[in-house]
N, C-alpha and C positions, 0 to 999 in steps of 0.2 A: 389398517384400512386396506382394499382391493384399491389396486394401482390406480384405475380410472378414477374412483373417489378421491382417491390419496390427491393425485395430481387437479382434478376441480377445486378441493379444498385449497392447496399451494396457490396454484392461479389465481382464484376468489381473493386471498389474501396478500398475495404479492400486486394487483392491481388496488388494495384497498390500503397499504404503504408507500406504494413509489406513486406517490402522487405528490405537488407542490405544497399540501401541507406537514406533509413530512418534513420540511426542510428548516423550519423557525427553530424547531427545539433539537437538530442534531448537529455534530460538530460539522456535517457539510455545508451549512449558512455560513462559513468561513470563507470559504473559498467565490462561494455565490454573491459575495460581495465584491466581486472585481469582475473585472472584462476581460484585461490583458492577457493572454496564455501565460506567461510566465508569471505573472503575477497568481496565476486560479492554480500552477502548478505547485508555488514556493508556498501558500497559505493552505493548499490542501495538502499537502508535505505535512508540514506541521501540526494541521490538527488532527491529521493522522497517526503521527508520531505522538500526541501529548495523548491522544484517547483513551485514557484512564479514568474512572470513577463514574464520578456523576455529569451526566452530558451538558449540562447546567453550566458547570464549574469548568468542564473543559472547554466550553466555548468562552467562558469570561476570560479565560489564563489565555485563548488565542489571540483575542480583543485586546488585553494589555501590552502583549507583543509584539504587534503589528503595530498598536500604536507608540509606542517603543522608534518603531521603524520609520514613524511618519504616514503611518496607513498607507507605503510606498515600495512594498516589500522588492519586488524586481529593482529599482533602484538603486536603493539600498544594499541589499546580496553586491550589484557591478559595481557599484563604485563607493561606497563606505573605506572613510578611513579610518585609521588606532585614534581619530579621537573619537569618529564616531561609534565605535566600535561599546565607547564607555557608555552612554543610554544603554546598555541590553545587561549591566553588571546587576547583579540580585535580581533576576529572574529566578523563577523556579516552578516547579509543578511534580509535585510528589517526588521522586528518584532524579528528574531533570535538569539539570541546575544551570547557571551561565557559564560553565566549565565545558559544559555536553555542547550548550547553545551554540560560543566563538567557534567551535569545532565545526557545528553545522555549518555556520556562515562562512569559515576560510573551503569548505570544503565544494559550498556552493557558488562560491564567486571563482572559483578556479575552475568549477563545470562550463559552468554561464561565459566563462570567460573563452571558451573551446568550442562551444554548442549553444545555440538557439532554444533548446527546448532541453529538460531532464530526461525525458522519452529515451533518449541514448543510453543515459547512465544505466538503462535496462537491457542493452541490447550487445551480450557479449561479442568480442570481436566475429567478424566472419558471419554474424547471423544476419538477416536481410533488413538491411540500413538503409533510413529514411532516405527519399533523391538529397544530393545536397552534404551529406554527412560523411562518406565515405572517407571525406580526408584525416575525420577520426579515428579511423582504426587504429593505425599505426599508436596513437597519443593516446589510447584506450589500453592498448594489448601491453606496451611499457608503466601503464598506472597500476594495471589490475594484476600483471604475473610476476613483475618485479619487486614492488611496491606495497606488497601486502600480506605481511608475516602471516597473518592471526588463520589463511586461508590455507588448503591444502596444493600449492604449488600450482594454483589457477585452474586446478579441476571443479568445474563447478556443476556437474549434476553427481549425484549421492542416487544411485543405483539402490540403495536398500533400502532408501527411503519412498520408491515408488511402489505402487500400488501393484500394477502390471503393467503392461509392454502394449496392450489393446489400446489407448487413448492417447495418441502420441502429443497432444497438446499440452500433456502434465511436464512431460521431461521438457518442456521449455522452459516454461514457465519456473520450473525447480532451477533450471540454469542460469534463466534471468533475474530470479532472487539473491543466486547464491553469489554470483556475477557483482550484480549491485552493491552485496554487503562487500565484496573483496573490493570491486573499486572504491566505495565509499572511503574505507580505511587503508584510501593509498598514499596520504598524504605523509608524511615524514614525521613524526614525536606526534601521533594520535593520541589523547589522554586513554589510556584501556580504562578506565575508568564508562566511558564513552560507549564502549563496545555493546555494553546489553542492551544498547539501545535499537540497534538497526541487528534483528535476526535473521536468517535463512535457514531452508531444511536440513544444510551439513549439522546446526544445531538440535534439528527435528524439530523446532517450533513449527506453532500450526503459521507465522505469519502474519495473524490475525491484522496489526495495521497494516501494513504493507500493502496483502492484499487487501484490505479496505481501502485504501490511496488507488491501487490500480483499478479496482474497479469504478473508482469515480473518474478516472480519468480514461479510460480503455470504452464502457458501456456509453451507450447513445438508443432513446428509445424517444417517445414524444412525451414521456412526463416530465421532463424537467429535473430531475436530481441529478442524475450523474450525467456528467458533462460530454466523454468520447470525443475529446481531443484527440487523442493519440492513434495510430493509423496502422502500427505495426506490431503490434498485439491486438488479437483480435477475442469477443467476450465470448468465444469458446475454447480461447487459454486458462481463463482467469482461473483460480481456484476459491472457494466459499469463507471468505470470512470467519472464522470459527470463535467467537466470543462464548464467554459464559450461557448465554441467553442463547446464541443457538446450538450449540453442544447440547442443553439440557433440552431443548423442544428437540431439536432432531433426533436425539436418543429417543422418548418418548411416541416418536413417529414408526422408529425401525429404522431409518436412515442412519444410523451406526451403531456398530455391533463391536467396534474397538474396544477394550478396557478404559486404556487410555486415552490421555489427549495431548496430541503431537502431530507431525508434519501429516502422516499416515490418516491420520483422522480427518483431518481437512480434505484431504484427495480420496479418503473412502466417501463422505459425505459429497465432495462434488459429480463423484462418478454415480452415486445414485439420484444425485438431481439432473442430472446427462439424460438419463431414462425419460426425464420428463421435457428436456428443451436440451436437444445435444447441441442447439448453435448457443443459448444465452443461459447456462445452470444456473448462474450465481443471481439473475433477478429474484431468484428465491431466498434469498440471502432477506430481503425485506421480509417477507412471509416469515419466517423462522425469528426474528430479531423483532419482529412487529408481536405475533404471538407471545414470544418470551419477556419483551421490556415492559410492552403498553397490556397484554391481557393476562400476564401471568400463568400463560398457559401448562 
């Protein structure tokens, strides 16, 4: 398509997704069932994290979960103890098991227990920290460079993973992935087992939940789905989603020209949606996911 068309078409369709019926049948009604900020944080984590398969099934396996938790997820993460701990035993959801789970929760109550919000857990030391949070650094820069084998010595943007040097909001956002995965697994006897679950671009993954968790927490528009809590990532960091369904519509558009599908792929496909909305790409994210699930396009 000529650009103009191109981008009428995206807009036409991304207004005809991010709307509030979109939200019953995707795993973001997870999160849309709380108020609390931490609570919308800890349940949109996780269906972010479980987003495998059928959208159906993933919201039923978040449902059991939570209620697992007492439908009281912030709670729960601060102050669960080793007996409560036993409700979450034989969980599972495809490769996820309660092995992956106690890891999340020891991992999360020792956030929570530092920080008010998860927001942080993104915001490498030194990068510009929420009012209020500063006193993290120090208990941040010891978790994440000391603390975590599986990383490169707490280097965390991957230069050969970026696209180019023109869009400086990518090498953030690469740093605040790769950041995240390091502190995540700063805890001490992490199960590696664990690991394949939370990726960043050192691995060249496109990301794909992660950045679907950020952008429901980062974007703020008046439809209603994604939330825009967070203050210090703004939705011309984010990078696109890249799931099966929009890989195959975006290819089919021209919007990528990669072979493959990895880190590279996700920030060539967001730099061509830039073209069309250099402040907010990834609201295109619905357009491409909407076309690919619900039209088979």
């Amino acid at each position: 398509m000529e650009f103009l068309a191109l981008k009428d078409f995206l807009d036409m369709k991304s207004g005809q997704y991010n709307c509030p019926d979109f939200i019953p049948n995707d795993p973001v009604c997870i999160p849309h069932a709380y108020s609390l900020k931490q609570d919308i944080e800890i349940t949109g984590f996780f269906a972010a994290i479980l987003a495998w398969g059928q959208r159906r099934t993933i919201i039923n396996k978040c449902r059991e979960l939570f209620s697992r938790m007492d439908n009281d997820p912030y709670q729960f993460v601060l102050h669960h103890s080793e007996q409560d701990l036993k409700s979450l035993l034989g969980f599972k959801h495809r490769t996820f098991n309660d092995t992956d789970l106690l890891y999340f929760m020891a991992f999360l109550q020792q956030h929570y227990q530092q920080s008010a919000s998860l927001e942080t857990a993104f915001l490498p030391p030194g990068d510009d920290l929420l009012p209020g949070y500063n006193g993290l650094d120090q208990f941040r820069r010891e978790a994440a460079y000391l603390s975590a084998p599986i990383e490169n010595n707490g280097e965390y943007a991957s230069a050969a993973c970026l696209l180019s040097d023109r869009e400086l909001q990518i090498p953030r956002i690469e740093k605040a992935l790769n950041y995240f995965r390091a502190y995540f697994f700063s805890l001490p006897d992490f199960p590696r087992r664990t690991i394949k679950h939370i990726s960043s671009p050192l691995q060249k993954s496109t990301c794909k939940r992660l950045n679907m968790f950020l952008r429901w927490m980062v974007r703020k528009d008046d439809k209603g789905v994604d939330f825009g809590i967070w203050r210090s990532l703004r939705p011309a960091d984010l990078i696109c989603p890249c799931d099966v369904h929009v890989d195959r519509v975006a290819r089919k558009l021209g919007l990528i020209s990669r072979r493959q599908t990895d880190w590279r792929t996700a920030v060539e496909l967001t730099a061509e949606l830039q073209r069309f909305d250099p402040h907010d790409p990834v609201k295109y994210d619905f357009a491409l996911f909407g076309l690919g699930i619900e039209e088979k396009f």
